[in-house]
C-alpha positions as CSV (number, residue, x, y, z in Angstrom):
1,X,-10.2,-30.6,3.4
2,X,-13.5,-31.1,5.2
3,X,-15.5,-34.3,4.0
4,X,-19.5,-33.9,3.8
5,X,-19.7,-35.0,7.5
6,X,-17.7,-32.0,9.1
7,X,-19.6,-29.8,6.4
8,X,-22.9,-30.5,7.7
9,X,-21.5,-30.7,11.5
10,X,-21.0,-27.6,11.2
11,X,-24.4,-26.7,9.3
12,X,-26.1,-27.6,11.9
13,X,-24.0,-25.6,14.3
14,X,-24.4,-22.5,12.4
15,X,-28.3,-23.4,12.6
16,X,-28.6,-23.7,16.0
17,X,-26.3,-20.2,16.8
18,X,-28.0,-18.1,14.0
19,X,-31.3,-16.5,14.1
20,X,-34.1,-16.6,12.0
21,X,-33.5,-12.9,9.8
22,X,-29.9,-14.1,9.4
23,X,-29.4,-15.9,5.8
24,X,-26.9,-19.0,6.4
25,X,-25.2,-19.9,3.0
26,X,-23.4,-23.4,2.8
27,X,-21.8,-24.8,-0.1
28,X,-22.5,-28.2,0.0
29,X,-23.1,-31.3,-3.2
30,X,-20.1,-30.3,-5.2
31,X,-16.3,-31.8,-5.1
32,X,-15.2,-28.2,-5.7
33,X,-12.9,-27.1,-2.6
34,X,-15.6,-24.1,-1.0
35,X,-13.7,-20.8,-0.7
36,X,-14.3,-18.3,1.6
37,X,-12.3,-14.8,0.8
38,X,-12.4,-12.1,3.0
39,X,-12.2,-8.4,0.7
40,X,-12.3,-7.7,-2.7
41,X,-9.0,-5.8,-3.2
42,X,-6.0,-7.1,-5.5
43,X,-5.0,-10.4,-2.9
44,X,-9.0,-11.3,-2.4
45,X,-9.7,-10.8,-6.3
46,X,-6.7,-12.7,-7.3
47,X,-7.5,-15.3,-5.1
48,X,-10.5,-15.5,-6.6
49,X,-9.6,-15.5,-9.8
50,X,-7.1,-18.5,-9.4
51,X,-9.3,-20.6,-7.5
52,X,-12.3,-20.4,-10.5
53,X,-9.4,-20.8,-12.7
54,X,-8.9,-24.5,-10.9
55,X,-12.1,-25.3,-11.1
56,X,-13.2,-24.0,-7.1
57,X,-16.0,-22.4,-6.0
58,X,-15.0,-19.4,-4.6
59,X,-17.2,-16.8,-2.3
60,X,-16.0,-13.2,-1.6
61,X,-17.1,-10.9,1.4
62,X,-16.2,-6.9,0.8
63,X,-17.1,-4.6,3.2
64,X,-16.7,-1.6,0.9
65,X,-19.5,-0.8,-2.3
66,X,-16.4,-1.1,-5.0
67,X,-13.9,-3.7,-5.5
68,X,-9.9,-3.1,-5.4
69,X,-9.2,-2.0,-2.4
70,X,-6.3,0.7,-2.2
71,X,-5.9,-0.1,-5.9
72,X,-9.1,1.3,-7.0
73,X,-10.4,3.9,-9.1
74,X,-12.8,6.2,-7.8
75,X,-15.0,8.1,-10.4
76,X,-16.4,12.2,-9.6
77,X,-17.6,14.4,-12.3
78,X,-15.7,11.7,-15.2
79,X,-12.6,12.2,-13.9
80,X,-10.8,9.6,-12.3
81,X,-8.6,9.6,-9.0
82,X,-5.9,6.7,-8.0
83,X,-5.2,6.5,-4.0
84,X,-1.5,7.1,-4.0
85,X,-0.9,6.4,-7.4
86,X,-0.1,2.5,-8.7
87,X,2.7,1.8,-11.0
88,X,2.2,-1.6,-12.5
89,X,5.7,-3.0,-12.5
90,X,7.1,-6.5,-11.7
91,X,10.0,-9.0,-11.8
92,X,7.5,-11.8,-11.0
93,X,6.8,-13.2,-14.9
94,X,3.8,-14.8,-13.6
95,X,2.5,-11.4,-12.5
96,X,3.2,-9.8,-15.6
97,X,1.5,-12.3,-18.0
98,X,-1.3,-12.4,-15.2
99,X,-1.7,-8.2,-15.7
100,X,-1.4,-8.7,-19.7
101,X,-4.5,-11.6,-19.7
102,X,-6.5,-9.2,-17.9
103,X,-6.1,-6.1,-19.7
104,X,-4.3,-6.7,-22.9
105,X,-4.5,-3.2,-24.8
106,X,-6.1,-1.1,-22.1
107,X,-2.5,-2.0,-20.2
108,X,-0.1,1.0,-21.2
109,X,3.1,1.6,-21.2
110,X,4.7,4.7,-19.1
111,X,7.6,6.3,-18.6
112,X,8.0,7.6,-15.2
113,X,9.0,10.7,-14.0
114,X,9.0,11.9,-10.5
115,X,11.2,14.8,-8.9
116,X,11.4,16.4,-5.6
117,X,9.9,20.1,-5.3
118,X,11.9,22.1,-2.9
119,X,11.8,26.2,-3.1
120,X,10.3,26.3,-6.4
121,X,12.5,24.3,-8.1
122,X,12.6,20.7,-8.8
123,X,15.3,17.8,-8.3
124,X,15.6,14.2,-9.6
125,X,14.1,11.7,-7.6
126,X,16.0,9.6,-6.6
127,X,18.5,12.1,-5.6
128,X,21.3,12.8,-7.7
129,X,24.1,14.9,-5.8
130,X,25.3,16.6,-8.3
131,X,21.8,17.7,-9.7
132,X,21.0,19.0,-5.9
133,X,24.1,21.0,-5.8
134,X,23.4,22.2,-8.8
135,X,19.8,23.7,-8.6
136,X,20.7,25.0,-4.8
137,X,22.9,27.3,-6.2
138,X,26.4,28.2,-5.1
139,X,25.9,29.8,-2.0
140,X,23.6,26.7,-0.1
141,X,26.4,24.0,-1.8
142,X,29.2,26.1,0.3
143,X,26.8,25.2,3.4
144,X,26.2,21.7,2.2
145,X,29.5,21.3,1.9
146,X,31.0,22.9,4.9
147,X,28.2,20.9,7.2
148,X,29.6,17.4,5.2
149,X,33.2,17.9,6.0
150,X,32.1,18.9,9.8
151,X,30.4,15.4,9.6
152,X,33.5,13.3,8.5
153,X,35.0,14.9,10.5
154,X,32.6,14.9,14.2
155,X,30.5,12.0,13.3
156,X,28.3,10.3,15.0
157,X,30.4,6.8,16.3
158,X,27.1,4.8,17.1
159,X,24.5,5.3,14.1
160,X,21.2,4.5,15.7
161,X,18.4,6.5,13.7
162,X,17.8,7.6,10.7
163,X,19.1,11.3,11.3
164,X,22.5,9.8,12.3
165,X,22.9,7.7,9.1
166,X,21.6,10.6,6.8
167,X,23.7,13.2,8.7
168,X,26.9,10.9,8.4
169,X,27.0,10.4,5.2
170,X,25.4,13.8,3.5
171,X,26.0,16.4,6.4
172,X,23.0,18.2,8.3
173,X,22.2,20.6,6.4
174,X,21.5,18.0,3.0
175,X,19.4,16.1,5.8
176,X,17.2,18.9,6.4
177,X,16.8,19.6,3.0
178,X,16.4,16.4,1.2
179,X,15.4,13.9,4.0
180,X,13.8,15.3,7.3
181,X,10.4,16.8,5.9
182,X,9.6,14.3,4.0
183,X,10.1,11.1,5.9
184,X,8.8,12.4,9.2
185,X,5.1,14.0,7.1
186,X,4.7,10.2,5.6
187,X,5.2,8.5,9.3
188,X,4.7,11.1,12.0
189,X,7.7,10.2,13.3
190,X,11.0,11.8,14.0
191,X,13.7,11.3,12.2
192,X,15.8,10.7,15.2
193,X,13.1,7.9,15.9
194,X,13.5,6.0,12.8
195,X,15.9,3.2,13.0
196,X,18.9,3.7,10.6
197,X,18.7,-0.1,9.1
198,X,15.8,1.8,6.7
199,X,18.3,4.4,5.7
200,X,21.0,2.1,4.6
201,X,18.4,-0.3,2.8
202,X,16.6,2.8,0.9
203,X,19.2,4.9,0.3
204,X,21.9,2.9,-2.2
205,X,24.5,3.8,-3.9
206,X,24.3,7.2,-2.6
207,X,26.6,9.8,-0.5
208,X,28.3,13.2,-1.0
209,X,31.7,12.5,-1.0
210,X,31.6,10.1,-4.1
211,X,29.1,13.1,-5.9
212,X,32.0,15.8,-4.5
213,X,34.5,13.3,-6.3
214,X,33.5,13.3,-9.3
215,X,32.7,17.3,-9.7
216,X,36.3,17.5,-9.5
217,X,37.8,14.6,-10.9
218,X,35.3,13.2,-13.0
219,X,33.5,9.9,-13.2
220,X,30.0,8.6,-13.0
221,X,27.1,10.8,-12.4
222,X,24.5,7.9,-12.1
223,X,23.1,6.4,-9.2
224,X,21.5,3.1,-9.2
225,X,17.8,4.5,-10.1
226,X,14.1,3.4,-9.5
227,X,12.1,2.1,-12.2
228,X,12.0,4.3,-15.2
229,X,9.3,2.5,-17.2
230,X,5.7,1.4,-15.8
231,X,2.6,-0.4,-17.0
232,X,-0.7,1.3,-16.5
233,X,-4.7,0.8,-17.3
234,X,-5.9,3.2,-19.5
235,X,-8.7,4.0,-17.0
236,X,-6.8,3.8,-13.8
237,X,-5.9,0.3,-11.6
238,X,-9.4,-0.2,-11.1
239,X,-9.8,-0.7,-14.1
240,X,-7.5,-4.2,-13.7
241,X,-9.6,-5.0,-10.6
242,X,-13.6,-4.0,-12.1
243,X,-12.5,-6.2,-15.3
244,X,-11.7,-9.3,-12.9
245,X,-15.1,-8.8,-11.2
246,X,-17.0,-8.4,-14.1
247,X,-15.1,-12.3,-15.3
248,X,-15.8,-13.6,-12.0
249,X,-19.0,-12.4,-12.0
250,X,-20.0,-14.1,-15.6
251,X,-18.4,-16.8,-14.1
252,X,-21.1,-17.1,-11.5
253,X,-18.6,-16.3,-8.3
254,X,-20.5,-14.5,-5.9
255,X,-18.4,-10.8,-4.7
256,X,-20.7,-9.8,-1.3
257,X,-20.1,-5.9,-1.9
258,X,-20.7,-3.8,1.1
259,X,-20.8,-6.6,3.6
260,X,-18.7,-6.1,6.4
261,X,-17.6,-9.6,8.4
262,X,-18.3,-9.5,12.1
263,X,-17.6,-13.0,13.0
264,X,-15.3,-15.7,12.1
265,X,-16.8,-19.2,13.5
266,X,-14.5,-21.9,14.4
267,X,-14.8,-25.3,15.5
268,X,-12.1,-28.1,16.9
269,X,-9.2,-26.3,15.5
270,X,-10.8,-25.3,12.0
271,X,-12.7,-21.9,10.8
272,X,-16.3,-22.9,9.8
273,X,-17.8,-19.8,8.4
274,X,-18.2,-16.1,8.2
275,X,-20.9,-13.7,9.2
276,X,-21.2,-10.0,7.6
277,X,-23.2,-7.6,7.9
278,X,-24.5,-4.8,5.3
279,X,-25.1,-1.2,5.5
280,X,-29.0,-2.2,6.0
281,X,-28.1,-4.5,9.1
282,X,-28.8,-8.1,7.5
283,X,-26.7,-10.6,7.5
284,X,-25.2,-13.3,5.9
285,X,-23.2,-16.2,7.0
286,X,-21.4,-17.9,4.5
287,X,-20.1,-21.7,5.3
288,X,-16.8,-23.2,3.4
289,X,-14.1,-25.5,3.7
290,X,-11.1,-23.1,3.0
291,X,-10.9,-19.2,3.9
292,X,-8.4,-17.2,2.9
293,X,-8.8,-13.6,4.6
294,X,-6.8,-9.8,3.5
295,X,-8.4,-7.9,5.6
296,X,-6.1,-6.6,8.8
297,X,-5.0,-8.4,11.5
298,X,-6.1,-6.6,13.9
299,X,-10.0,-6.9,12.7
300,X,-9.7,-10.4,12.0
301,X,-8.8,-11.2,15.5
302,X,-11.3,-8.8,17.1
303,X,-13.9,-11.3,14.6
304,X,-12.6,-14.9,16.2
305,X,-15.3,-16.5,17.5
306,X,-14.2,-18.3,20.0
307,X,-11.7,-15.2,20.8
308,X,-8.0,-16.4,20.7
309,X,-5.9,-16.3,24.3
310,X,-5.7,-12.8,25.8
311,X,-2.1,-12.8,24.3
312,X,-2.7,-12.7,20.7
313,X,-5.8,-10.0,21.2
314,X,-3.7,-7.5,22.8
315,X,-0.7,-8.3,20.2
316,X,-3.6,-7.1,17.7
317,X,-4.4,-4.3,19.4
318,X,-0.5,-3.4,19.0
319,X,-0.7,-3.2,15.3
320,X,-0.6,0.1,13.8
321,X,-1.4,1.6,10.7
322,X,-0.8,4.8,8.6
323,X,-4.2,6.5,7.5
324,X,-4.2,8.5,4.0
325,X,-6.6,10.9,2.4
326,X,-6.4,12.6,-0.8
327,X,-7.8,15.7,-1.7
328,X,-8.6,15.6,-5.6
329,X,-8.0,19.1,-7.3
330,X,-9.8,20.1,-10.4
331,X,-7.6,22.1,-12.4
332,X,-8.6,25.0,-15.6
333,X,-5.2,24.2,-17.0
334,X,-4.3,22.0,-19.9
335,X,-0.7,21.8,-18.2
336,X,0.2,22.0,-14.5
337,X,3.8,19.9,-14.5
338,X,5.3,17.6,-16.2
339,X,5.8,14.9,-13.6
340,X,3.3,11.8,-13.3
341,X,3.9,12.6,-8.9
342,X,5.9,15.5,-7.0
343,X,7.4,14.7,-3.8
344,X,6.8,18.5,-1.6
345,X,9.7,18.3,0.4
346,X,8.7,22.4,2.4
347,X,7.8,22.2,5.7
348,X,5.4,25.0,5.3
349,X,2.7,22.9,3.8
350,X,1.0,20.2,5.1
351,X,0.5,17.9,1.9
352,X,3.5,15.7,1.1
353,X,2.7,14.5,-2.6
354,X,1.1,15.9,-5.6
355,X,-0.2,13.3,-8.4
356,X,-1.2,14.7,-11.6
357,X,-3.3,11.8,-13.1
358,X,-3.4,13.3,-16.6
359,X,0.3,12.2,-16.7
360,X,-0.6,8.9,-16.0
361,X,-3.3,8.3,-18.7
362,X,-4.6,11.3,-20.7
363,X,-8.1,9.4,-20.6
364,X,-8.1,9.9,-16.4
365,X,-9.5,13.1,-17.5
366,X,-12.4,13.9,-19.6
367,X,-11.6,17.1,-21.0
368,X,-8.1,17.7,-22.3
369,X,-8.2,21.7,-21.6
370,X,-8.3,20.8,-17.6
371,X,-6.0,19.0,-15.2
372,X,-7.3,16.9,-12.8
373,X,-4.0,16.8,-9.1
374,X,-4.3,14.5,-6.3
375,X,-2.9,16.2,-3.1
376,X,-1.9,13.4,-0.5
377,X,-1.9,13.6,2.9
378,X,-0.9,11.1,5.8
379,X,-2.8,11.0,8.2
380,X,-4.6,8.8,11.5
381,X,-8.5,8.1,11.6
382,X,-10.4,10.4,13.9
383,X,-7.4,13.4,14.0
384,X,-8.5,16.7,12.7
385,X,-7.1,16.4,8.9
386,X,-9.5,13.1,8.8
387,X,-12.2,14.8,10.2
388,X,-12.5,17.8,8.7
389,X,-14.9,19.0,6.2
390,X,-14.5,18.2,2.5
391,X,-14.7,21.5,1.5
392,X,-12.4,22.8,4.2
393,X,-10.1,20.1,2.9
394,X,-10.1,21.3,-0.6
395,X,-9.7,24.9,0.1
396,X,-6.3,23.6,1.9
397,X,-5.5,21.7,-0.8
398,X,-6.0,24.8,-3.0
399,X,-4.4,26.9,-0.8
400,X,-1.4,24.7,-0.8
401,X,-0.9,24.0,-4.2
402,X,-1.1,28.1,-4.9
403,X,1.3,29.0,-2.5
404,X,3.8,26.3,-3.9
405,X,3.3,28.0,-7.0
406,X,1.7,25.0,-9.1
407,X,-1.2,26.9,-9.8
408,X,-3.4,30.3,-8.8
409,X,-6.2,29.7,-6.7
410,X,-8.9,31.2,-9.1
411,X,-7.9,27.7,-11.1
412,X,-9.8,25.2,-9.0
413,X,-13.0,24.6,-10.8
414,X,-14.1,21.5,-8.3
415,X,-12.8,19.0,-5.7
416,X,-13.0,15.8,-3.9
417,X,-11.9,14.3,-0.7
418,X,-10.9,10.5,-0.8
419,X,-10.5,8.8,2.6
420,X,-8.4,5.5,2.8
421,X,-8.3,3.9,6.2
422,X,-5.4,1.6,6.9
423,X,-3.2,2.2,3.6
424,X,-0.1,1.7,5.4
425,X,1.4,-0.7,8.0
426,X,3.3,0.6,10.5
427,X,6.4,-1.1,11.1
428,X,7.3,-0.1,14.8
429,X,9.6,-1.9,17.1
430,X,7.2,-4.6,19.0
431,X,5.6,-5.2,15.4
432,X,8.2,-8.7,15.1
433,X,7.0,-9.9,18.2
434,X,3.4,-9.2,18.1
435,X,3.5,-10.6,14.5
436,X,4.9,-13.6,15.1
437,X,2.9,-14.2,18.6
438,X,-0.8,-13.9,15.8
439,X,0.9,-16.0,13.3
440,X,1.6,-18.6,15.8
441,X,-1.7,-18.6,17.3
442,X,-3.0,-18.6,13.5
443,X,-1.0,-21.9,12.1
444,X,-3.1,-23.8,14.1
445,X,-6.1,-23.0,12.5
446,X,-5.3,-25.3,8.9
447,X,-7.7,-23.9,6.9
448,X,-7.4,-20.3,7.3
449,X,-4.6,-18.2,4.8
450,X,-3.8,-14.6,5.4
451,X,-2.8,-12.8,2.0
452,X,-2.1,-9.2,1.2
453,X,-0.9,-5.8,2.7
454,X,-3.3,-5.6,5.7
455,X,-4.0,-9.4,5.8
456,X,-0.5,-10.0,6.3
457,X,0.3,-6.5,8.1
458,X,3.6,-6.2,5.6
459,X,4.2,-3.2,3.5
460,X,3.9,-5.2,0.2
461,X,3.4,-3.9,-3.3
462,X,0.8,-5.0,-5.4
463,X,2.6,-7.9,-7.0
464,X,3.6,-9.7,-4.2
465,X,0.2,-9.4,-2.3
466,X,-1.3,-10.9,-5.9
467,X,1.3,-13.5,-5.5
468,X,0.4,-14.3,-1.9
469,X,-2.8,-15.2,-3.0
470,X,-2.2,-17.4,-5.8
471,X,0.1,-19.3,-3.1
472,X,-2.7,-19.4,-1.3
473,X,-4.8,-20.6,-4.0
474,X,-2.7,-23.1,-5.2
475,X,-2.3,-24.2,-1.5
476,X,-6.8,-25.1,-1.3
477,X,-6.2,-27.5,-3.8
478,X,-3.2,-29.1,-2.1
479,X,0.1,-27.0,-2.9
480,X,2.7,-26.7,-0.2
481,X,3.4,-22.7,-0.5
482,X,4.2,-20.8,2.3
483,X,1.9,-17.4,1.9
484,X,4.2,-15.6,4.2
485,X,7.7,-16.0,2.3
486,X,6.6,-13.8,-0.9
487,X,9.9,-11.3,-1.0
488,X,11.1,-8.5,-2.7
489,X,14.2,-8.9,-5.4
490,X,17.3,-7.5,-4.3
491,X,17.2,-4.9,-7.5
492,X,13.4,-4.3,-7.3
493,X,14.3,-2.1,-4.5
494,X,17.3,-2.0,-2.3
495,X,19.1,-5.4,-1.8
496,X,20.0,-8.3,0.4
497,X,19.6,-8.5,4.1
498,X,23.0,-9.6,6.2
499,X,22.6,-13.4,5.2
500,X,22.4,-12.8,1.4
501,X,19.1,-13.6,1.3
502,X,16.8,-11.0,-0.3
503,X,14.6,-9.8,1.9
504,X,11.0,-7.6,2.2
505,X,11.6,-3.8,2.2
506,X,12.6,-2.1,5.2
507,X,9.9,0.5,6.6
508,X,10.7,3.3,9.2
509,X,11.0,1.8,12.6
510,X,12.2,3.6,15.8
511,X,15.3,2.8,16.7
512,X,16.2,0.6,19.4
513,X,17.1,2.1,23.0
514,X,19.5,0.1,24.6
């Protein structure tokens, strides 16, 4: 840590580069380890959280006007709208008893259900051979069947995508049914572009000739299934993340809402501070002696002031993301379906997930007569989805969910459009390399942590970002953790990697040409 000396070094620094509208803060006459955090979502919260906890005086900068991040809650008309829908479930005990101190009561307990939706019917998700054999009816199963023995018998010898996995091991025609639509509306890519290392991580325990087998013979219907129970705040996960501002907040830690950060200054090897900006164009420059950041990659670099070597800006500029909207749906029906979330598997409509949030917690919707749907929609900032009207959005999303048959389109009362930059990372074939080129560029800055989904560019769930940051935490006031090796458990989702140690979840990646 910085003594007194470097802190006022830098002071004076920061005095000399700053101009006379721009407010410098600087943490100075206290033995408490200064914490800069960079956004407000579930890793920047948690952060803070743990580092009052320690007895540190934590800062956070949030360029958005509400705190949580993807996790959060947004409010229209008293009902309330989750972006993508957040199951609160963990293996990590610290994480639990973490989620339980916050919420206590207002922490429910769900069961989940979630099916596919394919020519109005539904099937289990995960998929259950027999069940899809089943609902097809007699005449698709002879196709599905007579496409699977074509493919044990002409498979494809070298399995490089995702198609050529699926196609093996179910036959084409359960590929197009089941798989293709699906995968390729979440990541705009082809299925023949997706490596087939994600297929045999996310698809366990799974194949049509074991499902064939036991129609005939007998045995075990089951498959190895996702989690069946979930926690859940009574008002929606932003109601985990407004709670832990409001503590910090009696606390007396300062949350920066709507203060977007511009620059990151750094001296001799160490960051010195951070300048934002608000909506109004002031700015503030908060000084520290530790910053821990979960805002992407790719900004944070763009921020460096000095900027890093050419190399490690244009691996930034490599990173990609997955943009998400949601189209919120108010309904005139006390009851819509069952199903807390609907996977829409038809290529004929553009939406590839339906949330019902009254299925979630009955108090996500004010009047119990209505139904409030999210329709989801993956998309990229600046295509025409993302910049469409809202109310051309919603009268797609109606339009949508009538023709699937969920509801008539006289029974929209109201709507909303939600816009979520940068939800998902995208996991592409250079990402390794221009990953680990930032990373090494960053470990030579000592006092700067990168925690979270975007500030780590890894498709982590909301545990394991949490638990980033209480490494990181931990780490200001002299722990040894190492932020980036936060994993997922081989039965939290799909298993070990080739050395038997459990590794992070696979996401699509193109296959590799050789």
């Amino acid at each position: 840590m910085a003594d007194d000396k470097s802190n006022d070094a830098a002071a004076r620094l920061l005095a000399a580069e700053l101009n006379g509208a721009e407010k410098t803060t600087m943490m100075k006459g206290s033995k408490r380890p200064t914490c800069v955090i960079i956004g407000a979502g579930p890793a920047g919260l948690t952060a803070a959280y743990e580092l009052s906890d320690m007895g540190g005086a934590p800062v956070v900068l949030e360029q958005d006007h509400i705190v949580g991040g993807i996790a959060r809650t947004v409010q229209y008309r008293d009902y309330r709208f989750d972006i993508g829908g957040h199951r609160f479930f963990t293996k990590v005990g610290l994480i639990n008893a973490w989620w339980e101190k916050i919420l206590g009561e207002d922490f429910l307990v769900r069961s989940r259900l979630s099916r596919i939706y394919y020519r109005g019917t539904f099937f289990d998700y995960p998929l259950r051979p027999m069940n899809a054999l089943r609902g097809l009816g007699p005449a698709e199963t002879l196709r599905i069947v007579a496409s699977y023995v074509r493919a044990r018998i002409f498979p494809t010898l070298e399995e490089k995508s995702f198609e050529d996995w699926v196609c093996n091991r179910f036959g084409r025609r359960l590929f197009e049914i089941f798989f293709k639509t699906y995968t390729e509306k979440v990541w705009d890519m082809k299925c023949d572009e997706i490596g087939a290392d994600w297929a045999a991580q996310r698809i366990k325990n799974l194949n049509l000739g074991s499902a064939l087998k036991d129609m005939f013979l007998g045995g075990n219907d089951e498959i190895t299934t996702l989690i069946r129970q979930f926690r859940y705040p009574r008002l929606g996960p932003g109601m985990m993340w407004e709670r832990v501002a409001d503590i910090l907040e009696r606390r007396g830690v300062p949350i920066h809402l709507g203060h977007r950060v511009i620059k990151m200054h750094m001296v001799e090897g160490r960051v010195t501070a951070i300048t934002a900006i608000d909506t109004d164009g002031n700015r503030i420059t908060v000084a520290g002696e530790n910053f821990i950041s979960s805002m992407p990659i790719r900004e944070l670099i763009a921020a460096m002031d000095p900027a890093p070597p050419d190399s490690v800006v244009e691996a930034s500029h490599q990173l990609r993301y997955r943009d998400f909207l949601t189209v919120g749906l108010v309904v005139g029906k006390q009851d819509v379906f069952n199903d807390n979330w609907v996977y829409i598997h038809s290529p004929s409509v553009r939406v590839a997930r339906i949330q019902n949030f009254k299925n979630w917690s009955a108090e996500m919707v004010p009047d119990p007569s209505k139904t409030s749907l999210g329709l989801e929609y993956f998309v990229k900032q600046g295509d025409e989805m993302w910049n469409a009207a809202d109310q051309d959005l919603i009268e797609l999303a109606t339009r949508e969910c009538a023709e699937l048959g969920f509801i008539d389109h006289s029974d929209v009362l109201d709507g909303t459009v939600i816009r979520m930059p940068k939800a998902y990372p995208v996991y592409d074939s250079e990402l390794k390399q221009n990953l680990n080129c930032i990373k090494d560029y960053l470990s030579k800055l000592e006092n700067l942590q990168l925690v979270g989904r975007n500030g780590q560019h890894r498709y982590n769930n909301q545990d394991h970002s949490m638990l980033t940051a209480i490494y990181a935490a931990r780490n200001v006031f002299g722990g040894n953790y190492d932020v980036w090796d936060v994993n997922l458990e081989a039965e939290y989702h799909e298993g070990r990697n080739e050395s038997g140690r459990i590794g992070e979840r696979l996401i699509p990646q193109p296959k590799l040409v050789s």
